[in-house]
Structures are given as structure tokens and as C-alpha cells.
N, CA, C and O atoms as a DFTB+ gen file, in Angstrom:
440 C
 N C O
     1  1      -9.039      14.501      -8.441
     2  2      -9.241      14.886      -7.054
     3  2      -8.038      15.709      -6.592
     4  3      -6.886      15.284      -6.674
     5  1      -8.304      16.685      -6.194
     6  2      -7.095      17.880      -5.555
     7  2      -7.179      17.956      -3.913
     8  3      -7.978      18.680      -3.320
     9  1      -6.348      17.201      -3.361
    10  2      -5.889      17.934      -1.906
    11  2      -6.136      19.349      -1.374
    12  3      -6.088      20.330      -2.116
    13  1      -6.398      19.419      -0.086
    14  2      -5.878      20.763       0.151
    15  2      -4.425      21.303      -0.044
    16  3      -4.207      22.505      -0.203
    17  1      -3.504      20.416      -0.026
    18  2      -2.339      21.166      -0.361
    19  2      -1.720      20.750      -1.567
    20  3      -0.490      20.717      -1.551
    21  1      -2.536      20.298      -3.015
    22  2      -2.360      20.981      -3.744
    23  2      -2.150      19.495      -4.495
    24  3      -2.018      19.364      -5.712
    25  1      -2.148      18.703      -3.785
    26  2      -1.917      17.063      -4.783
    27  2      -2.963      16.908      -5.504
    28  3      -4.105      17.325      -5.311
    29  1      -2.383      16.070      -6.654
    30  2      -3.802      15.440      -7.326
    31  2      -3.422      14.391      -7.584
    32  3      -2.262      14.004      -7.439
    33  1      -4.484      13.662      -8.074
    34  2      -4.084      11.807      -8.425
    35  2      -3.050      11.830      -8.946
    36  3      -2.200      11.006      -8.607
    37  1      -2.752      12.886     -10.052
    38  2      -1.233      11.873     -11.144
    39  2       0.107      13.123     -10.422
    40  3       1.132      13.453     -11.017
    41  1      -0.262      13.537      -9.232
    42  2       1.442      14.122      -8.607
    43  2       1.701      13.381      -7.686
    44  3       1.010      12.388      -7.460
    45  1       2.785      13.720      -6.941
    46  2       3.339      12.773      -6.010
    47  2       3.183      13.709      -4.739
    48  3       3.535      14.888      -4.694
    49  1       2.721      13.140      -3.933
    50  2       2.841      14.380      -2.151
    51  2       3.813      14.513      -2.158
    52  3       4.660      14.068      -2.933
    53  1       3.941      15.415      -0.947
    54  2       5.297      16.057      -0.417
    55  2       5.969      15.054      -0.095
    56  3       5.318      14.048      -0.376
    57  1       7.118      14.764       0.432
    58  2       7.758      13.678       1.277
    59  2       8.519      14.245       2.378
    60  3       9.094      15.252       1.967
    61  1       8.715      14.068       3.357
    62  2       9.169      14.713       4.416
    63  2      10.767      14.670       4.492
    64  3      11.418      13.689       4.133
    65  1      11.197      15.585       4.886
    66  2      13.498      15.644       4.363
    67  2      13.825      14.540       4.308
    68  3      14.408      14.317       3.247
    69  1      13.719      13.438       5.133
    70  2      14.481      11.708       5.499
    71  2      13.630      11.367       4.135
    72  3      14.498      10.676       3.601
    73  1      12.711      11.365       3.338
    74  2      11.689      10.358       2.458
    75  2      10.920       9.143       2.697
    76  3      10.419       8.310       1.942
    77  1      10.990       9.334       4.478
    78  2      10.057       8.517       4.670
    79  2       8.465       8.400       5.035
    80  3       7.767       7.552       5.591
    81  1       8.287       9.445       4.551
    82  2       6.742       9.261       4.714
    83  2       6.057      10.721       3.665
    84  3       6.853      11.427       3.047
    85  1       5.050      10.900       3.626
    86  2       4.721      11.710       2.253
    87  2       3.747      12.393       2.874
    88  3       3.140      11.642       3.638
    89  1       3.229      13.770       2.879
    90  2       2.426      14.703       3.691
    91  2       0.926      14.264       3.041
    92  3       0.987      13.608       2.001
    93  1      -0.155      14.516       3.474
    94  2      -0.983      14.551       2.686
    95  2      -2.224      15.248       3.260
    96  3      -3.004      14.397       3.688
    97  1      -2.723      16.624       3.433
    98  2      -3.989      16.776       4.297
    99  2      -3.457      16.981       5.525
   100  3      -4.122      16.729       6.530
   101  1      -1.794      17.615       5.621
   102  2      -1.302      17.890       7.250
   103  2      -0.918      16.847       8.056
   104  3      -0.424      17.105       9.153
   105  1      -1.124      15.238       7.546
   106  2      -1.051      14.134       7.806
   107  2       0.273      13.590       7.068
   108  3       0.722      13.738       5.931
   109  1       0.704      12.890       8.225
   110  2       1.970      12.023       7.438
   111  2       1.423      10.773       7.443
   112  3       0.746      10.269       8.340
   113  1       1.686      10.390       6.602
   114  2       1.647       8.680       6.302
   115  2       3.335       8.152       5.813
   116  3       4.211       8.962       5.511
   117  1       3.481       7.023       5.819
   118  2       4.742       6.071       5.848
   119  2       4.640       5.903       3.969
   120  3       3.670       5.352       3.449
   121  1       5.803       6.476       3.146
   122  2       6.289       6.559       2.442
   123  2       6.568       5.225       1.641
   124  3       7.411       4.481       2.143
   125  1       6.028       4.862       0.574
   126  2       5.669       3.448      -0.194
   127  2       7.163       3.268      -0.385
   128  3       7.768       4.230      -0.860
   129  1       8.022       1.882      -0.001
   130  2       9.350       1.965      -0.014
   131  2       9.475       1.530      -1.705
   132  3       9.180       0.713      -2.577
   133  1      10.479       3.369      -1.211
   134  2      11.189       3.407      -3.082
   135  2      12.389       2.672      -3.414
   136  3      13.287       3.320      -3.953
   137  1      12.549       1.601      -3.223
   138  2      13.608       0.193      -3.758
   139  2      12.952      -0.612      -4.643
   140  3      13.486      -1.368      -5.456
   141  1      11.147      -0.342      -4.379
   142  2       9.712      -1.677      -5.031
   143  2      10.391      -1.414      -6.310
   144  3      10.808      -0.257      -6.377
   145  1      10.689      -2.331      -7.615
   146  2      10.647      -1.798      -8.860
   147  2       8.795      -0.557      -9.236
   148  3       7.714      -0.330      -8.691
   149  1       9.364      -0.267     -10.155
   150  2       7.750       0.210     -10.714
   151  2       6.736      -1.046     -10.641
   152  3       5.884      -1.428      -9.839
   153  1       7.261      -1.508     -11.906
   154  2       6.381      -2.577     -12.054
   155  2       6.072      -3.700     -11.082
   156  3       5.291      -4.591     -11.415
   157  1       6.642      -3.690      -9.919
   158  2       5.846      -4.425      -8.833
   159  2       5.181      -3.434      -7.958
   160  3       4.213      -3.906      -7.361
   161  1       5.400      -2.368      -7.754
   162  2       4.482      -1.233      -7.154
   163  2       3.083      -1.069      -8.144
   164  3       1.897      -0.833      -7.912
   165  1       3.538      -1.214      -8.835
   166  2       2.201      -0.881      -9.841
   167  2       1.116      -1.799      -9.066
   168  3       0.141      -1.465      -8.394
   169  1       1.842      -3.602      -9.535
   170  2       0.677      -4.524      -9.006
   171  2       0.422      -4.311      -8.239
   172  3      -0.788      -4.103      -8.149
   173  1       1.137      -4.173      -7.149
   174  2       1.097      -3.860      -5.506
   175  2      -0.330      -3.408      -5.562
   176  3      -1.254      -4.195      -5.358
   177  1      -0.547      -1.875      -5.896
   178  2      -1.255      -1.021      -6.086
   179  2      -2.184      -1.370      -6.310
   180  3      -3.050      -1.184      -5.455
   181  1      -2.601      -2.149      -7.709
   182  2      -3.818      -3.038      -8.542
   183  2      -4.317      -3.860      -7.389
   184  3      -5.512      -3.653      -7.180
   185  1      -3.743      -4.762      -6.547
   186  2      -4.184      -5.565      -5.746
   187  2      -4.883      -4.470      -4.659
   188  3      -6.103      -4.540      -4.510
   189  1      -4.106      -3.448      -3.891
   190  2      -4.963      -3.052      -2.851
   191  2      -5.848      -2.391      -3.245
   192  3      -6.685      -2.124      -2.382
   193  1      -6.083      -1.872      -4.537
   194  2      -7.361      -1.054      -4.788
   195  2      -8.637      -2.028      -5.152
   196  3      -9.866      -1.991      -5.198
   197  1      -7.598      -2.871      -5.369
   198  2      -8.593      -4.173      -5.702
   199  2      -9.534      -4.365      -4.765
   200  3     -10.754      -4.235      -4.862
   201  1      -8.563      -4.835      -3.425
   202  2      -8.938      -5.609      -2.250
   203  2      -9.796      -3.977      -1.382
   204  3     -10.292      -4.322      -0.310
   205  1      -9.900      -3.223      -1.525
   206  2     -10.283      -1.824      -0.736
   207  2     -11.482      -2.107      -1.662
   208  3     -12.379      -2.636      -1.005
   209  1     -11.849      -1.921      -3.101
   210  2     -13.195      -2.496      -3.575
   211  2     -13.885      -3.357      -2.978
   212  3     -14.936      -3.304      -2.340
   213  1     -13.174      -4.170      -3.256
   214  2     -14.139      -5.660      -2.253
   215  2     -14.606      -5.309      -0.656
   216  3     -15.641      -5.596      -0.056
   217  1     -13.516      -4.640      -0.272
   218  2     -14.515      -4.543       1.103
   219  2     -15.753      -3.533       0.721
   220  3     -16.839      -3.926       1.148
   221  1     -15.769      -2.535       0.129
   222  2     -17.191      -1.612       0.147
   223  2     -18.258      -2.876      -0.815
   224  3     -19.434      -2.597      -1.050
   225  1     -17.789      -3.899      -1.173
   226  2     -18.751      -4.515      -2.182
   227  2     -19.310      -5.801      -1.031
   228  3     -20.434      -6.301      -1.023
   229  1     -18.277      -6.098      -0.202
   230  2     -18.764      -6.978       1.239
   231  2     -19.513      -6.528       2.295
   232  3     -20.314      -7.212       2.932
   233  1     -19.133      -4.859       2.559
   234  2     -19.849      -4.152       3.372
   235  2     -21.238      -3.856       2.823
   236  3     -22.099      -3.651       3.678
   237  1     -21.625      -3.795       1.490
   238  2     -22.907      -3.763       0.996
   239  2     -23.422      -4.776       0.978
   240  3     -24.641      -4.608       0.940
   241  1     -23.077      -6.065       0.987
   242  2     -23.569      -7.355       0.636
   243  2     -23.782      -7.668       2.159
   244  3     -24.496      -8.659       2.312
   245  1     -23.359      -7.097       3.312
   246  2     -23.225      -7.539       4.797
   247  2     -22.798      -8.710       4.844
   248  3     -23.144      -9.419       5.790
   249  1     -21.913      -9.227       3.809
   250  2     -20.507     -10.206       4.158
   251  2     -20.034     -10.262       4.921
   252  3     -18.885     -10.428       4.511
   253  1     -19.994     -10.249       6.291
   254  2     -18.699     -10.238       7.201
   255  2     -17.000     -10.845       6.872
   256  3     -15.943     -10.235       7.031
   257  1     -17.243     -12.346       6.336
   258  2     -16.343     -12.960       5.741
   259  2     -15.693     -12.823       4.785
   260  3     -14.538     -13.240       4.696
   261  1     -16.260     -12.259       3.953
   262  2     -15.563     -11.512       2.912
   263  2     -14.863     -10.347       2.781
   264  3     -13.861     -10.150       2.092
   265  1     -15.570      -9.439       3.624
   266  2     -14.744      -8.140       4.284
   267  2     -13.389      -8.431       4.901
   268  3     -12.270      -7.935       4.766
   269  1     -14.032      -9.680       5.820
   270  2     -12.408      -9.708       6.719
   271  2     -11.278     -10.464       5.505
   272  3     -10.096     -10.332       5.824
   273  1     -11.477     -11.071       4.447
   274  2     -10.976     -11.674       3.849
   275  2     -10.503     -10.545       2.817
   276  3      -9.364     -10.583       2.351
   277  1     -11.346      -9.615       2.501
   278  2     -10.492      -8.118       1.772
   279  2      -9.607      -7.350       2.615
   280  3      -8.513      -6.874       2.310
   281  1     -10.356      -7.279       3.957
   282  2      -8.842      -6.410       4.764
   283  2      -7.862      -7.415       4.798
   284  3      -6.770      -6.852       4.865
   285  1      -7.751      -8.463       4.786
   286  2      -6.430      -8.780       4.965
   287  2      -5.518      -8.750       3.792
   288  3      -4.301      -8.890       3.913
   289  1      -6.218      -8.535       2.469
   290  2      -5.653      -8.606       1.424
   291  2      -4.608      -6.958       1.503
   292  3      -3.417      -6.808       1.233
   293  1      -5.782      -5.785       2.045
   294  2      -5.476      -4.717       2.065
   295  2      -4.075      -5.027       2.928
   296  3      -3.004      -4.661       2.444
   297  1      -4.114      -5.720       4.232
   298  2      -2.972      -5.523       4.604
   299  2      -1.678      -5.992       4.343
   300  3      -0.602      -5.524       4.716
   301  1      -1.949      -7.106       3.563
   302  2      -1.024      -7.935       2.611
   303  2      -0.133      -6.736       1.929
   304  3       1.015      -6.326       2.096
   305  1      -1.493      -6.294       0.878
   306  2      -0.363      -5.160       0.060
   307  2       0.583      -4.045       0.748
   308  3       1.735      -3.726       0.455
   309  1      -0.523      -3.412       2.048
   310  2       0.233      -2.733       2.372
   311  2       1.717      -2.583       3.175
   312  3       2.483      -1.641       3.376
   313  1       1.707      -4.019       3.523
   314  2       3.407      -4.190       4.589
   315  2       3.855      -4.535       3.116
   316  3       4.943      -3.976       2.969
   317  1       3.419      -5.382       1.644
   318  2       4.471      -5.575       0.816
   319  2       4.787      -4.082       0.306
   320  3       5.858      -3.566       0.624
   321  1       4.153      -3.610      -0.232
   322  2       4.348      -1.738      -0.410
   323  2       5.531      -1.316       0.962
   324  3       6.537      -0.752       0.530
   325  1       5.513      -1.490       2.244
   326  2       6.591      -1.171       3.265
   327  2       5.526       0.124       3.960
   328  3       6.007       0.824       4.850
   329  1       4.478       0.307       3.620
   330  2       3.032       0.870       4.473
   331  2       3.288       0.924       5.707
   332  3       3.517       1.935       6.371
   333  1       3.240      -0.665       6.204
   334  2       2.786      -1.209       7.643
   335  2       3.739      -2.435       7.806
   336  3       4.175      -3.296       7.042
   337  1       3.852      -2.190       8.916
   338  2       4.864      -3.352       9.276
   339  2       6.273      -2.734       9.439
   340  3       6.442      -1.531       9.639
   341  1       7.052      -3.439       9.362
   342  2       8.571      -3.108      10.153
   343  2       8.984      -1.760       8.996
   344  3       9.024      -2.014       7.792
   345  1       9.213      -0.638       9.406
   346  2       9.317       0.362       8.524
   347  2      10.647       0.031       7.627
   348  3      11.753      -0.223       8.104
   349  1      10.314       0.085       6.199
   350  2      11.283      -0.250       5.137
   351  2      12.683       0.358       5.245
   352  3      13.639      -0.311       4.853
   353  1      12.868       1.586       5.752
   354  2      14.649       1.923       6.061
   355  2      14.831       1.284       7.199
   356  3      15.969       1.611       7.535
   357  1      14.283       0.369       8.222
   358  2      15.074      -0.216       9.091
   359  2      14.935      -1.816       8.690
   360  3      14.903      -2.829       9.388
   361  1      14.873      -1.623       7.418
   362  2      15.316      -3.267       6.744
   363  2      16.907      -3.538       5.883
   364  3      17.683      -2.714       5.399
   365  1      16.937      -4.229       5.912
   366  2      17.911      -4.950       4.778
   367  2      17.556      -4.806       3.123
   368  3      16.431      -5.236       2.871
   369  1      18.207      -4.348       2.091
   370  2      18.077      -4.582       0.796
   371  2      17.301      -5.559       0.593
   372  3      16.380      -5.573      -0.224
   373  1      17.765      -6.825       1.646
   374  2      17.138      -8.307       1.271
   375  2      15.825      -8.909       1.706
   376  3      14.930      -9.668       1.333
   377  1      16.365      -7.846       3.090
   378  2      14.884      -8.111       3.519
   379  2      13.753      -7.338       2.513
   380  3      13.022      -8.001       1.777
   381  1      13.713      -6.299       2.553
   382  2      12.927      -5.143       1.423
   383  2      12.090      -5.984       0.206
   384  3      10.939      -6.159      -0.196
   385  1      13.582      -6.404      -0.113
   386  2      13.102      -7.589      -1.411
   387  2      12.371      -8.574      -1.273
   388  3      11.490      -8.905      -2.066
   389  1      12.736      -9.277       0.000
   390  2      11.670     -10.308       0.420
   391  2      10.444     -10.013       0.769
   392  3       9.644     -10.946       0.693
   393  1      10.022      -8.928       1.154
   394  2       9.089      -8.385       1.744
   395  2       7.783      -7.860       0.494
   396  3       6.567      -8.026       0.404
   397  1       8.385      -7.463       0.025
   398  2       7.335      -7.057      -1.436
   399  2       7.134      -8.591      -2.202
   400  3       6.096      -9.248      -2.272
   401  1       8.345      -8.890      -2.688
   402  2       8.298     -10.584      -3.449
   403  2       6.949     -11.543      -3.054
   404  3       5.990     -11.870      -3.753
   405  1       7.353     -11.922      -1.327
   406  2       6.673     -12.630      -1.003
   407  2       5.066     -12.102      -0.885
   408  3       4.186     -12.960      -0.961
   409  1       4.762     -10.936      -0.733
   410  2       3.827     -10.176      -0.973
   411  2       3.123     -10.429      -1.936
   412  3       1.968     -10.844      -1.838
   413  1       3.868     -10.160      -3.261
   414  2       3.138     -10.243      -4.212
   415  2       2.506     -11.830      -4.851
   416  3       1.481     -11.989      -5.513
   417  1       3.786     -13.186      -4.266
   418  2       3.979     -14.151      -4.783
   419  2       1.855     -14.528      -3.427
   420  3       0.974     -15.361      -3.638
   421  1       1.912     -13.875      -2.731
   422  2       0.261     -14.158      -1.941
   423  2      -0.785     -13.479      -2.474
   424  3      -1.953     -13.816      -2.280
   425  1      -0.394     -12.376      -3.255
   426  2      -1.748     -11.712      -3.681
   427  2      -1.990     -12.357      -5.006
   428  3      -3.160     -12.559      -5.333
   429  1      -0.789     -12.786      -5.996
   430  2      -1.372     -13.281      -6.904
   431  2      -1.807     -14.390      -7.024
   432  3      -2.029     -14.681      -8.199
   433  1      -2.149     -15.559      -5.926
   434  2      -2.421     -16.825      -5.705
   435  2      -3.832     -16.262      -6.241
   436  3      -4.135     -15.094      -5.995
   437  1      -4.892     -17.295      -7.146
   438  2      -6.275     -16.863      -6.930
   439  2      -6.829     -17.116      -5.884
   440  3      -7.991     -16.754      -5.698
């Protein structure tokens, strides 16, 4: 899939001078905080694409409960990613860390 300005799945968007947020479609969005190791961004990732499945698979099933039970997963990942929620440069190293950790230590509960 190619952007209009020129991204595709395996590049990285623009990022705006500070690096906090990444262009995409003329649109800024909030910049996935780069402190996550890889390999917990990765899961990160696995989980919300996960949980973004499940809702189109709840919204077909007319689940209500299950939908609301995938967005919250979605939003889980996304404040641990540093998405949503208290923006990741006005955190602490520790906080940062806590913030993804505990994240992940909820998405991987079954």
C-alpha cells in the first residue's frame, strides 16, 4: 500500500523536526515512542492489529461486547506504544518504561 506522499508498509513516514509525531496523508499523528525496545514494539504492534481485527470480526458478528472489549485492547496498545495518553517526551525514562511494560504485562494476560 503506497500513501500519497510516498510511504509504503515497509518505510517509515516523515517525522516532524522535534520526532514527535510522523506525517502521513498531510496528517500528523503522535510518533510511536522511540525508547520501546524493537522487540516490545513489535508485540505492541501484534496485539493492536490483533485487537483492530477483532473489532471488524465483532462488528460483523453485531457483538457489541466484544467490540467494546477489542477497543479497549486497541487502546491498551496504543498509550503502551506512547499513541495516546500523556505524550511520551513529557515522561520520565521510567515512566516510558512503565508505561509500555505494564502495557504489555495486560495484553499478554489471555
Amino acid at each position: 500500500m503506497r500513501h500519497s506522499d510516498g510511504v509504503t508498509r515497509d518505510s517509515q513516514p516523515p517525522h516532524t523536526p522535534d520526532g514527535h509525531h510522523v506525517v502521513i496523508d498531510g496528517r500528523r499523528w503522535r510518533a510511536t515512542d522511540p525508547l520501546i525496545p524493537e522487540d516490545d514494539s513489535a508485540r505492541l504492534r501484534v496485539h493492536l492489529m490483533a485487537a483492530r481485527r477483532a473489532i471488524a470480526a465483532a462488528r460483523r458478528a453485531g457483538d457489541e461486547d466484544a467490540e467494546r472489549a477489542a477497543r479497549a485492547r486497541v487502546q491498551t496498545a496504543k498509550v503502551a506504544l506512547g499513541e495516546r495518553g500523556t505524550a511520551w517526551w513529557e515522561q520520565s525514562d521510567a515512566e516510558r518504561r512503565a508505561r509500555w511494560t505494564e502495557g504489555l504485562a495486560e495484553l499478554d494476560q489471555p
